[in-house]
C-alpha positions as CSV (number, residue, x, y, z in Angstrom):
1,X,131.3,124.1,74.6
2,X,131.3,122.4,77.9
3,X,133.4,119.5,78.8
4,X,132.0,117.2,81.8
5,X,133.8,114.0,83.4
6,X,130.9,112.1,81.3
7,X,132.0,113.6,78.1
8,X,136.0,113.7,79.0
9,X,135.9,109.6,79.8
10,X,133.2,108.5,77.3
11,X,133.2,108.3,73.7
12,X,130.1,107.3,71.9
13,X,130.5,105.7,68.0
14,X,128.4,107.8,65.8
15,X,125.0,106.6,64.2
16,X,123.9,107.2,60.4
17,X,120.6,109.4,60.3
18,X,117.5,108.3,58.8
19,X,117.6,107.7,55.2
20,X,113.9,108.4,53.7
21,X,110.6,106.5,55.5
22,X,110.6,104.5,57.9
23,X,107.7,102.1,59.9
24,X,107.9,100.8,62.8
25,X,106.0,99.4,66.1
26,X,107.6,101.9,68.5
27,X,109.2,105.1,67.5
28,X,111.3,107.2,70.6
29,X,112.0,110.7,69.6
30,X,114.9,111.5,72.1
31,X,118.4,109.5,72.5
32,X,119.3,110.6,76.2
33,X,119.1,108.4,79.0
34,X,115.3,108.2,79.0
35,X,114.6,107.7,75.6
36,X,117.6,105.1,75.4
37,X,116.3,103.0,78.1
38,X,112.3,103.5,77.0
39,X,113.5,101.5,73.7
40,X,116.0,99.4,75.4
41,X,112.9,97.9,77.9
42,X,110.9,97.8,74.6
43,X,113.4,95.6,72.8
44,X,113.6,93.4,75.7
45,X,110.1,92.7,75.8
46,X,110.0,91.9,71.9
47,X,108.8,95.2,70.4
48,X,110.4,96.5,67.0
49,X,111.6,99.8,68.5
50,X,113.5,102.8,66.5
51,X,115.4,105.9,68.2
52,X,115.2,109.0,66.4
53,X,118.1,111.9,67.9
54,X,118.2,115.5,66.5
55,X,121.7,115.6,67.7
56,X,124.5,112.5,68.8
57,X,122.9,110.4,71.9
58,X,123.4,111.1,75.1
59,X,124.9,114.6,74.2
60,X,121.7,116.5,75.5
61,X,121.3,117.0,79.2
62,X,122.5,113.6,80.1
63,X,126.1,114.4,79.4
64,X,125.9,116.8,81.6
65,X,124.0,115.6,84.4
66,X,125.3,114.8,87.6
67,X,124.3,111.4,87.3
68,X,123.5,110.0,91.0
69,X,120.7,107.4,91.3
70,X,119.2,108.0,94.5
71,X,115.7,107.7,95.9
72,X,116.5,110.7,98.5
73,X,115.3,113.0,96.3
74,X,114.8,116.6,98.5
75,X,111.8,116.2,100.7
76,X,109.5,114.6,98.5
77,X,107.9,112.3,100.5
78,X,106.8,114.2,103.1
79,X,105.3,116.4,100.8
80,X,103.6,114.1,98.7
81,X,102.1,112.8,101.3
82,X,101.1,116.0,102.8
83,X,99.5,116.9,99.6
84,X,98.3,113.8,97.9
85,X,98.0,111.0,100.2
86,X,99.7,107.8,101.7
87,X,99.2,105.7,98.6
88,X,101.1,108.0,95.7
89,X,103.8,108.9,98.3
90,X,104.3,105.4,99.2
91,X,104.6,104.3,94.9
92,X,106.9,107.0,94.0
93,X,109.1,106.3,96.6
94,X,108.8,102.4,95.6
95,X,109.2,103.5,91.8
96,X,111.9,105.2,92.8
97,X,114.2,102.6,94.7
98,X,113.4,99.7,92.3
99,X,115.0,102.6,90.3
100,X,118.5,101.8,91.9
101,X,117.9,98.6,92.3
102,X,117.7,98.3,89.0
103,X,120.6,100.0,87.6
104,X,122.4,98.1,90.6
105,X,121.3,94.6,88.3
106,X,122.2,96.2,85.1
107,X,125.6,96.9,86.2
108,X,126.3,92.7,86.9
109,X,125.3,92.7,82.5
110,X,127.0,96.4,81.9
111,X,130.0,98.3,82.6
112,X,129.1,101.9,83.2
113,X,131.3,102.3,86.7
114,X,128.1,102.2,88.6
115,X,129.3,102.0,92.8
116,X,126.8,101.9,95.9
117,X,127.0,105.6,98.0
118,X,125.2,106.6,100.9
119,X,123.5,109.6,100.1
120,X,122.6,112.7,102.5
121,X,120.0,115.4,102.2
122,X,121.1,118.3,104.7
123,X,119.3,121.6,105.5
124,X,121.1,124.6,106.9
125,X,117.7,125.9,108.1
126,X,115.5,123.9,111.0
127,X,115.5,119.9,112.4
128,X,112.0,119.9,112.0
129,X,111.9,119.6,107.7
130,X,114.7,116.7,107.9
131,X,112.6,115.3,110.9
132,X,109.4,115.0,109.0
133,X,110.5,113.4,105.9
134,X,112.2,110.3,108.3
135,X,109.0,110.2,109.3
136,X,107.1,110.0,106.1
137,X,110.2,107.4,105.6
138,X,109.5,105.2,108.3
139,X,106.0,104.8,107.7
140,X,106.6,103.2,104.6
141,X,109.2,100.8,106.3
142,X,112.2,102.2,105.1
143,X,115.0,103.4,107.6
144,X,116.7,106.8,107.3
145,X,119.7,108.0,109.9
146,X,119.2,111.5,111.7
147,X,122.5,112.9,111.8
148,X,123.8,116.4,112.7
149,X,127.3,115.7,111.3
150,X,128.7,115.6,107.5
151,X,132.2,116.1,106.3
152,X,131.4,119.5,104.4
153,X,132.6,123.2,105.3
154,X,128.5,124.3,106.1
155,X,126.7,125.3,109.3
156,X,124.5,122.2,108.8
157,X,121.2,121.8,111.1
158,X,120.5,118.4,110.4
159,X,120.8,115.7,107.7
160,X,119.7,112.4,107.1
161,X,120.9,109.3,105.5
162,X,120.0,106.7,103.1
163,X,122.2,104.2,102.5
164,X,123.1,102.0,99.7
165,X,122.4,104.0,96.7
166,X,124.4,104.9,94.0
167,X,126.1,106.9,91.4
168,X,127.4,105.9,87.5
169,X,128.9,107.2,84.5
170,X,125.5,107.8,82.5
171,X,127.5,107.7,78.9
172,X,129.1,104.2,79.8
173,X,125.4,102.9,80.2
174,X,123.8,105.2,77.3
175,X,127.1,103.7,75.1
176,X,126.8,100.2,76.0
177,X,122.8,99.6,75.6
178,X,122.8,101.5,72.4
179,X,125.0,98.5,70.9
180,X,122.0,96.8,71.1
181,X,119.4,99.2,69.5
182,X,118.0,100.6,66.0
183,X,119.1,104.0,66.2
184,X,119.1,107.2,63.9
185,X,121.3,110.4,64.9
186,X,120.7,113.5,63.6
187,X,117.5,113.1,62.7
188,X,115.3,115.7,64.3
189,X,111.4,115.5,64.9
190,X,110.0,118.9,63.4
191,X,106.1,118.3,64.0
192,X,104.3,114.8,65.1
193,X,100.8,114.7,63.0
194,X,98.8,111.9,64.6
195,X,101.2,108.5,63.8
196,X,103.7,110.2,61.8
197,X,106.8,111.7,62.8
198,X,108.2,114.2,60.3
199,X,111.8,115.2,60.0
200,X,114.4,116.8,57.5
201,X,114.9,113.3,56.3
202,X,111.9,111.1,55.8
203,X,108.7,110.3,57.7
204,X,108.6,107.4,60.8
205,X,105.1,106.0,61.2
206,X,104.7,104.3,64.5
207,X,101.8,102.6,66.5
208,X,103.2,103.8,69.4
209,X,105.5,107.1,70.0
210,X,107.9,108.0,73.0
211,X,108.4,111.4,73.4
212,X,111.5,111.6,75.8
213,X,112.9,115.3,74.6
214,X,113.0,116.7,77.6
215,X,111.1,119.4,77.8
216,X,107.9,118.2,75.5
217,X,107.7,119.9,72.0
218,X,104.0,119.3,71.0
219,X,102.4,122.6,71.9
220,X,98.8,121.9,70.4
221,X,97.9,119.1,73.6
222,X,99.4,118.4,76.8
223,X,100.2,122.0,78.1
224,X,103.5,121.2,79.7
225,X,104.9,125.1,78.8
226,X,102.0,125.7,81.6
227,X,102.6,123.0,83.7
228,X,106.8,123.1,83.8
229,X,109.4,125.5,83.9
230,X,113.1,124.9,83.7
231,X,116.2,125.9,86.0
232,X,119.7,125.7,85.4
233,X,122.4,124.2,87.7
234,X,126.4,124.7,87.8
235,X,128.7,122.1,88.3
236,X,132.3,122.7,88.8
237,X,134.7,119.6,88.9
238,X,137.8,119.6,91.1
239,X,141.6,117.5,91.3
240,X,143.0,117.4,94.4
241,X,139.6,117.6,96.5
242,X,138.5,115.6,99.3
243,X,136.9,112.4,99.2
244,X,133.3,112.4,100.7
245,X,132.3,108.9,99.5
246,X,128.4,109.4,99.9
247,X,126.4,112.0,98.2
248,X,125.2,115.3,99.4
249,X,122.8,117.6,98.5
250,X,120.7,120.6,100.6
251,X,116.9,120.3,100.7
252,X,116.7,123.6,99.5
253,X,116.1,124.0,95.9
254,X,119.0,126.4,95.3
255,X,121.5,124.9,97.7
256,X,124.9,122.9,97.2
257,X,125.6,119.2,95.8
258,X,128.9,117.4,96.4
259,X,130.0,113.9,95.4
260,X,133.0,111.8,94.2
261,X,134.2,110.3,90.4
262,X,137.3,108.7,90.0
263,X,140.0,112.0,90.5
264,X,137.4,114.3,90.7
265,X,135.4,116.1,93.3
266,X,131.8,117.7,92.2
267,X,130.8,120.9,93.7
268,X,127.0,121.7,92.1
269,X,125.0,124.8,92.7
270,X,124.1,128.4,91.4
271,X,120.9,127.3,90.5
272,X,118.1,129.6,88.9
273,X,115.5,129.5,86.7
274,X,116.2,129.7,82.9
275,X,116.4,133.4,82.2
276,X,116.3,134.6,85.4
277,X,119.3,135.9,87.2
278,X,121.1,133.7,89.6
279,X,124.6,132.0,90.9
280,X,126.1,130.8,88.0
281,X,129.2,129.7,87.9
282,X,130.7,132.1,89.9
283,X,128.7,130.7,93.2
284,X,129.8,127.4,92.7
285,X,133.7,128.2,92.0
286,X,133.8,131.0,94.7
287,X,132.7,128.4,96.9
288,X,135.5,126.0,95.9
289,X,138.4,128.4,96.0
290,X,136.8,129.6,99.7
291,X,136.3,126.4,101.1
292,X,138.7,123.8,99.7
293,X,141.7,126.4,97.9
294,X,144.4,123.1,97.5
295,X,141.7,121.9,94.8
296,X,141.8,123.3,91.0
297,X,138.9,123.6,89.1
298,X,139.4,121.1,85.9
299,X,135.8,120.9,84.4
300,X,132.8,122.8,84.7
301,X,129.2,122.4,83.0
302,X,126.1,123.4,83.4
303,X,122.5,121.5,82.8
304,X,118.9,122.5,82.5
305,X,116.4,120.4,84.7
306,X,112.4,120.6,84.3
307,X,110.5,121.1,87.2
308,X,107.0,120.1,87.8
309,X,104.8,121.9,90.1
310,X,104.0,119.3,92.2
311,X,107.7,117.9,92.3
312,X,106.6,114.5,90.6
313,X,107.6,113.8,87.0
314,X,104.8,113.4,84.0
315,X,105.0,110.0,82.7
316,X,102.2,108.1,80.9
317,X,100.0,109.7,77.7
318,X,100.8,112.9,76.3
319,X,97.2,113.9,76.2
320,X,93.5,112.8,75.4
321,X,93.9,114.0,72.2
322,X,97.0,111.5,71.0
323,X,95.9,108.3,72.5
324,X,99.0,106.4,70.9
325,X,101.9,109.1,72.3
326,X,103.2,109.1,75.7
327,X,105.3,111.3,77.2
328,X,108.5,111.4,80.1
329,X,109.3,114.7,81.4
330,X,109.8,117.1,84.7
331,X,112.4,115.0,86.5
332,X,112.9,118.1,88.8
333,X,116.5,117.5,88.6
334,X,116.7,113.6,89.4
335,X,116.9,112.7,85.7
336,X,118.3,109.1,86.6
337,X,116.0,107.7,88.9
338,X,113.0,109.8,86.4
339,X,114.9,107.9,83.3
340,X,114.4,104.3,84.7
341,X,110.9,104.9,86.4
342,X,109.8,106.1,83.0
343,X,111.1,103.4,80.7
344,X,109.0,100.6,83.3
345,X,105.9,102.8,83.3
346,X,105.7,103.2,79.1
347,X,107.1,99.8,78.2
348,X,104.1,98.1,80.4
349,X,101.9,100.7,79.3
350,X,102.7,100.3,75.4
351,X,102.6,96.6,76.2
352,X,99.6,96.3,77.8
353,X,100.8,95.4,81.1
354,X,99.9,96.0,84.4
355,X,101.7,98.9,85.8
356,X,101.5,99.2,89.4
357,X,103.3,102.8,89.3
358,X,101.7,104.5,86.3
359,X,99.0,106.3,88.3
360,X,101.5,107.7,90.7
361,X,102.9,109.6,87.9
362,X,100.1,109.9,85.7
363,X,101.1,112.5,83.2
364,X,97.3,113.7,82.6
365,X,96.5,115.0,86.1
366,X,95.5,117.9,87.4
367,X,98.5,120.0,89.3
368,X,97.1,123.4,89.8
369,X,98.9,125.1,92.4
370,X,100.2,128.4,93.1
371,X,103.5,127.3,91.3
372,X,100.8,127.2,88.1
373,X,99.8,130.8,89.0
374,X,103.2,131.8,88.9
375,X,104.3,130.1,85.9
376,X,101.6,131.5,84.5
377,X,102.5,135.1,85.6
378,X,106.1,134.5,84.3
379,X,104.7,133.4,81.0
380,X,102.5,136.7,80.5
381,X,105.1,138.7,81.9
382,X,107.6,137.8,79.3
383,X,104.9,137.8,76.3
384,X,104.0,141.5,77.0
385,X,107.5,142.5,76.9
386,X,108.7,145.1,74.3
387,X,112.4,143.4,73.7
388,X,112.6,142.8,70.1
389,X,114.8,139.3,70.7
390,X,112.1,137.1,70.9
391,X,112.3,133.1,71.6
392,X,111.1,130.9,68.5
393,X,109.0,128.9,71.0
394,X,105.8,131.1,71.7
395,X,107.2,134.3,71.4
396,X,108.2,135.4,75.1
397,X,111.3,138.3,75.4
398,X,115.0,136.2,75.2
399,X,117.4,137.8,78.1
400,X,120.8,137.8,77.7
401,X,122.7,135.3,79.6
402,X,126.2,137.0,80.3
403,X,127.7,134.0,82.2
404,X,127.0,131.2,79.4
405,X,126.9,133.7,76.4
406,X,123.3,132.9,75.5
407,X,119.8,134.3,75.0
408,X,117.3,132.4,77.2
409,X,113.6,132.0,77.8
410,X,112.2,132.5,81.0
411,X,109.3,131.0,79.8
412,X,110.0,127.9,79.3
413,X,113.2,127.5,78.9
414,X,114.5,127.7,75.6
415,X,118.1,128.7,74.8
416,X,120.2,130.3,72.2
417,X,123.5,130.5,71.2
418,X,124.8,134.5,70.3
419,X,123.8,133.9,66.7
420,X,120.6,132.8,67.6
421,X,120.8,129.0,67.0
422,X,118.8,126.4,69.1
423,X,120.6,125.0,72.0
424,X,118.1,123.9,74.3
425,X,114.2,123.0,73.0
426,X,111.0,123.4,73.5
427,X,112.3,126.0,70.6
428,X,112.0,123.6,67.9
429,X,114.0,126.1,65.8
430,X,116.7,129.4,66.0
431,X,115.8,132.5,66.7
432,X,116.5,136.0,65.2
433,X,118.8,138.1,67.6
């Protein structure tokens, strides 16, 4: 079992599960940070609202997330608005800083050690990548800082800033709002039939439900197996490390992430997707014994990110055909900034507000791309393979993840433990190995 900083400095009081049937207005299936804040914006806008977890809150991948809150996010503006136009590039990069600015408020009401960082994407490769997204930046009035200098041990090209952002303990927050919510633990959401939610332990019918599992677990509408995949990503947590005070990461998708937390340095990396070889842990703690060899590695985790093909997350209706279920998902590996967006967009949705961002992430659009064709390819590949270990999911060959001592889907993403129990969905149950 991993321990992260979030898990070491945060205990969470434990939650009864759901005792027989239950109605309600709202029902979220999910208790991470997404799902906790969807209900907490419902409850503040007068909805009867009702959490159910399959396992303890906020023990999924938000425990073991890296938790910045930051509307640097890669290079996604430039992109977006090479691909899709002016108007979705400029919402999603408003979505995402009244994302900060909104944990920023929280924190006056809250303590879940929330601080303002400057954070830095950096690229090892070319000027021209970092130049472009400044660009896209400054066309929608906000300032970035060109800089060819950061305190890391990397041959770095160029880099630019962003500055007042910020970082947080994500169980603090999770802890603190749940206080105020109608929450059942252990409770987990085998099969949603139209308005009805049925698990081991009674039936929820809800007007309205949240799905906010991560990776989507309704196979029959939707399509997210087609239109996701996941990846994993290391994190390795030093004593004795320098202190960076901002927040770094590479605009590559499988490059390095530092930051600061109270004693600890983070050193993130090793990423690959689920069930395909990759760095592991062993990239990430090679590089801190290399680089900084006065530091000793306390913690270490690891975390399981969807990614979209089109680098925006799916938030809105889960499909045509279940007009009263929505959906949050594919936060491409910038869950906290996804988690708040998502909560605005479905509480004014479910409310029948205006919301000025929905469309921007509209989770019913069309994303074919040659990401699709290869996700596609992936999907076949592993379908038609002879292993016998099979994943519970849709049936594509487990691999066998020697680093983490698990069986994994390259699929989609599912994970197993060596006995063949569920650790990570859209497996909705274990596995034969």
């Amino acid at each position: 079992m991993y321990k992260s900083v979030w898990t070491e400095s945060c205990s969470i009081k434990e939650r009864p599960p759901l005792d027989g049937d239950k109605r309600v207005s709202v029902l979220v299936i999910g208790g991470g940070i997404a799902g906790i804040l969807c209900a907490y914006f419902l409850k503040k806008s007068g909805v009867d609202c009702f959490v159910a977890e399959g396992g303890r809150i906020g023990m999924g991948v938000t425990a073991f997330t890296t938790a910045q809150a930051t509307a640097q996010q890669g290079l996604i503006y430039s992109d977006v608005l090479k691909k899709s136009g002016e108007e979705r590039a400029k919402k999603i990069l408003e979505a995402n800083l009244w994302a900060v600015e909104k944990y920023r408020h929280l924190a006056k009401d809250y303590d879940f050690d929330f601080e303002d960082k400057d954070s830095y994407v950096y690229s090892l490769e070319d000027t021209r990548t970092i130049e472009d997204e400044l660009a896209a930046l400054d066309r929608f009035g906000v300032k970035g800082e060109l800089t060819g200098k950061l305190p890391l041990p990397l041959d770095i090209k160029a880099a630019y800033r962003l500055r007042k952002q910020g970082q947080f303990n994500p169980l603090k927050l999770i802890s603190a709002l749940a206080d105020e919510l109608d929450i059942a633990e252990n409770t987990f959401v085998r099969k949603v039939e139209k308005n009805v939610a049925h698990t081991d332990r009674g039936s929820i019918t809800a007007d309205k439900i949240i799905v906010a599992t991560h990776f989507p677990f309704i196979n029959t509408s939707g399509f997210y197996f087609v239109k996701m995949h996941q990846q994993r990503s290391y994190v390795a947590a030093l004593e004795n490390g320098p202190d960076l005070n901002g927040i770094f990461a590479d605009q590559a998708d499988m490059g390095m992430y530092f930051r600061n937390y109270g004693k600890y340095f983070l050193i993130g990396g090793g990423d690959h997707r689920t069930g395909k070889k990759g760095g592991s842990f062993g990239e990430v703690e090679n590089f801190a014994r290399t680089h900084y060899p006065s530091a000793q590695i306390k913690l270490r985790w690891a975390t399981q990110d969807c990614i979209t093909h089109d680098s925006v997350p799916y938030i809105g209706r889960y499909s045509n055909m279940l007009p009263d279920v929505y959906v949050a998902t594919g936060f491409n590996g910038w869950g906290m900034t996804g988690a708040m967006v998502s909560a605005r967009i479905l509480s004014e949705l479910i409310t029948g507000k205006e919301s000025e961002f929905a469309e921007a992430f509209d989770s019913l659009r069309c994303s074919i791309s040659g990401k699709t064709l290869c996700n596609l390819g992936e999907t076949v590949i592993n379908l038609i393979n002879p292993t016998p270990r099979r994943c519970s999911h849709l049936g594509c060959a487990l691999k066998w993840n020697e680093a983490e001592r698990s069986w994994d889907c390259a699929c989609h993403g599912s994970r197993f433990d060596e006995e063949g129990h569920l650790l990570d969905n859209p497996a909705m149950k274990d596995t034969d190995v």
